[in-house]
N, C-alpha and C positions, 0 to 999 in steps of 0.2 A: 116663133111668133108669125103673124100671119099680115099682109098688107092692110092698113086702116084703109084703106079709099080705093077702089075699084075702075080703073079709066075704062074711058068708052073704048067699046072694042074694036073700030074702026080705027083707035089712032093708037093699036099696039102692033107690032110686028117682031118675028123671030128675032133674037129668042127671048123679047121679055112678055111673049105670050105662056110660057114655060113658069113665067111665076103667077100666072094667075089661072094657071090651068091643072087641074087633075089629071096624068096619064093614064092609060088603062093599064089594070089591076096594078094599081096603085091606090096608095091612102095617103091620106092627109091626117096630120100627126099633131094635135093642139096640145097647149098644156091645162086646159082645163074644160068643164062638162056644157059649162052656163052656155060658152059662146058657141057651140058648134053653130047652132045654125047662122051666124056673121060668117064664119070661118070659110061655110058651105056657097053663100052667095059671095066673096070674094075671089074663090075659085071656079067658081060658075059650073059646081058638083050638086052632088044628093049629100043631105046629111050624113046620110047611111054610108058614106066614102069617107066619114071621117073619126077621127080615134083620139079618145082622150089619153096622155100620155104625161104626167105629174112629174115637174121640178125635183129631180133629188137632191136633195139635204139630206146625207145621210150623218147619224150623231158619231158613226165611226170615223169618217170623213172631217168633218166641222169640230171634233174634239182632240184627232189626229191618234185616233187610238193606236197602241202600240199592233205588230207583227202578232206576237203572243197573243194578245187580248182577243186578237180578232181570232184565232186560230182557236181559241175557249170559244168563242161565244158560238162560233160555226159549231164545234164539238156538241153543244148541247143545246142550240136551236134557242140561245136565248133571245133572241129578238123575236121571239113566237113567244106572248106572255099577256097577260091582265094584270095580274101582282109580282112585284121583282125582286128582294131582300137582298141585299150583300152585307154579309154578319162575319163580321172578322175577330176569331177568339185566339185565345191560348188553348190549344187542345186539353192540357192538363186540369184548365180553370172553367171547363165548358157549364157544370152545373151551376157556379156563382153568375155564369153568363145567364142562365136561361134560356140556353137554349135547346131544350125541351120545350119549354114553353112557346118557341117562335113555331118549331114543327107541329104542336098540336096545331096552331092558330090556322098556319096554314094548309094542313090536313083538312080543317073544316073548311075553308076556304073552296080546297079541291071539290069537297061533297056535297058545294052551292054550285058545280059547272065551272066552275074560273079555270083559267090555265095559269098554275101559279109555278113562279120560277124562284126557288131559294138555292143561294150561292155560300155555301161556308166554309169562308176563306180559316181554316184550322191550322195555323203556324202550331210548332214546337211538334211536331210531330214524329217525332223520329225512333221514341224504346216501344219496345213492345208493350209495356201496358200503356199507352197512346195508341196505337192501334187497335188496341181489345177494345177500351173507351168507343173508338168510333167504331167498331163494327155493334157495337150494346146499341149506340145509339140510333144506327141506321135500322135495328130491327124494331127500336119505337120508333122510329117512322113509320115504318112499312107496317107492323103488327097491331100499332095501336091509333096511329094516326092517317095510315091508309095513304098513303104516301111512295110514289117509283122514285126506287134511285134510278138516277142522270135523267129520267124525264122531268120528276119533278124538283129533284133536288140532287145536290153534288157537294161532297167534301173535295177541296182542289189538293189534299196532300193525293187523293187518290187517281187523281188527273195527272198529275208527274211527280215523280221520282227526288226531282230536284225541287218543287213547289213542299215536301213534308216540312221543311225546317220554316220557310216563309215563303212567300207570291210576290213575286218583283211589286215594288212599289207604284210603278207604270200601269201594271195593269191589276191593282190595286185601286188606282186614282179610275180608272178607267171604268173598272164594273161598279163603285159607286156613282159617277157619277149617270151611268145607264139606268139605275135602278130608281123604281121611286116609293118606295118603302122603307119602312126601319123601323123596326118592334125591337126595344130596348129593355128585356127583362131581367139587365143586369142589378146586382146588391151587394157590388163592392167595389166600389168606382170612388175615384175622386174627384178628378177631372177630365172626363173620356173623349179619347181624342177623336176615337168613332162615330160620339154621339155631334160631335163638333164638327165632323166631315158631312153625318147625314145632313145637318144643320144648315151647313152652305153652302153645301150642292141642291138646296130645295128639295128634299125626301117631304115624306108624309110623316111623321114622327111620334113612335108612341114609347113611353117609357112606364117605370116603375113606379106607382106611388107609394109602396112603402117604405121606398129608401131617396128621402130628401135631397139629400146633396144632389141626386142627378136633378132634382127639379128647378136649381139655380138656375140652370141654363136654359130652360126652356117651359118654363110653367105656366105663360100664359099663350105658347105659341103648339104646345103639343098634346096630344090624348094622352092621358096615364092611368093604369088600372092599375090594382091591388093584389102583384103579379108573387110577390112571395108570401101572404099571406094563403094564399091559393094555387095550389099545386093540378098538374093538368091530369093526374089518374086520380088523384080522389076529387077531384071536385069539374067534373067534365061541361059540366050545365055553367058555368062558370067562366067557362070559355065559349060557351059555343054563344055568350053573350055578349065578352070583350068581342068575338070575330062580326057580329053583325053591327056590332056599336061604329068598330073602325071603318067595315065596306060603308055603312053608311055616313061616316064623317070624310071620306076617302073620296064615294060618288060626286060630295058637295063640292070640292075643291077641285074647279075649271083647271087651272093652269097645268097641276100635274096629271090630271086625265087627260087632258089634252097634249101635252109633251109626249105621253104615253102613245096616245093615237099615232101622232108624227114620225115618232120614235118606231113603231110598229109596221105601218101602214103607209101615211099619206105622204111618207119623206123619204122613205126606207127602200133603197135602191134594189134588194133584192125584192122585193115584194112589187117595187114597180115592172122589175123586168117580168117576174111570171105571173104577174098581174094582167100585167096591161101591153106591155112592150112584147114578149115573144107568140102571144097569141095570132098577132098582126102577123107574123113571119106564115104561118101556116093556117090562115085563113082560108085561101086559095087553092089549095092541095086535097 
């Protein structure tokens, strides 16, 4: 922070001339854009000596994410995102899950510009045909939904070794509650504990409307399309209208666009330091 009130400069002497003074090459470091110029006439500088440099709050930080989590999230740059999914299935149950259906959505997603980040946390991974399962399904990503594995998307059995069978439930809690998405195109649920995490962690929420029971829990508070009625290879036009239905029910909703920002940018302590903070280091040079 920076001095509210400026004394006359006759009644300062060493060295509380030192807090009202800019040294040479030196800056002046605020935490925000509005006040430089206050900032600049309590030091008795040029604006141009002074640097905005933003409060970290970072969510890894404030949420106390685990070692692990944070060591994912580095792994795959996921705090560089617009849309963020964390879909946690049974590998063997993936088609009742739908999730084909979440890769088309956000395949088109990709092919509007977004930087999109899908996480699928795939427990029970462990026979070989579980593995055949997901390498099928990584090539409808890539072949038909235009989709990089680990840029845009990541199975975590394929992240370690010891994550096939399940993903510690720390950093389970963790990339839910990072993400702010959840396309729920499951249809054979009862009472989904998934659908109940994205729920109270504040996700954007879209589910199933042909299979009721999941709309008990959320029917006047989520988007639902007509996800098994309609399959994403034969009926492509079909989604590429659920994906604009949702960015456009998604844009509406301040709070989670804005966490998003915070989360990304305006809180995000790696983003301040090569933002804003190490630039200053080699100004000068």
């Amino acid at each position: 922070s920076c001095p509210s009130e400026r004394p006359n400069a006759k009644d300062m002497c060493y060295p509380t001339t030192l807090r009202y003074s800019c040294p040479d090459r030196s800056k002046i470091v605020f935490l925000n854009e509005a006040q430089k110029k206050e900032v600049a006439k309590m030091y008795a500088t040029k604006v141009s000596n002074v640097r905005t440099v933003n409060n970290a709050k970072d969510v890894r930080d404030f949420f106390e994410f685990s070692p692990e989590t944070c060591e994912f999230i580095d792994a795959y740059d996921l705090l560089n995102h617009s849309l963020l999914q964390t879909f946690s299935f049974s590998t063997p149950r993936w088609e009742s899950k739908g999730v084909d259906r979440v890769l088309k959505i956000f395949g088109i997603w990709k092919s509007y510009g977004l930087n999109v980040k899908l996480v699928l946390v795939n427990c029970h991974c462990t026979k070989d045909e579980d593995r055949k399962m997901i390498e099928d399904l990584k090539s409808f990503a890539v072949d038909t939904c235009g989709l990089e594995p680990r840029e845009d998307f990541v199975f975590t059995s394929e992240y370690s070794e010891d994550w096939g069978y399940s993903v510690p439930h720390k950093v389970l809690k963790d990339l839910t509650i990072m993400s702010n998405m959840f396309i729920f195109p499951s249809h054979m649920e009862s009472c989904s504990l998934v659908q109940a995490e994205a729920n109270i962690t504040g996700k954007f929420v879209v589910l199933n409307r042909d299979f009721p029971p999941m709309l008990d829990f959320s029917l006047d508070t989520a988007m639902n399309f007509e996800f098994t009625k309609y399959n994403p290879v034969d009926h492509p036009h079909y989604y590429e209208f659920v994906a604009r239905e949702i960015i456009d029910g998604y844009k509406r909703d301040f709070t989670i666009y804005n966490a998003t920002v915070s989360q990304n940018t305006t809180h995000n302590r790696d983003f301040i330091f090569k933002k804003q903070l190490e630039p200053i280091f080699y100004e000068d040079f």
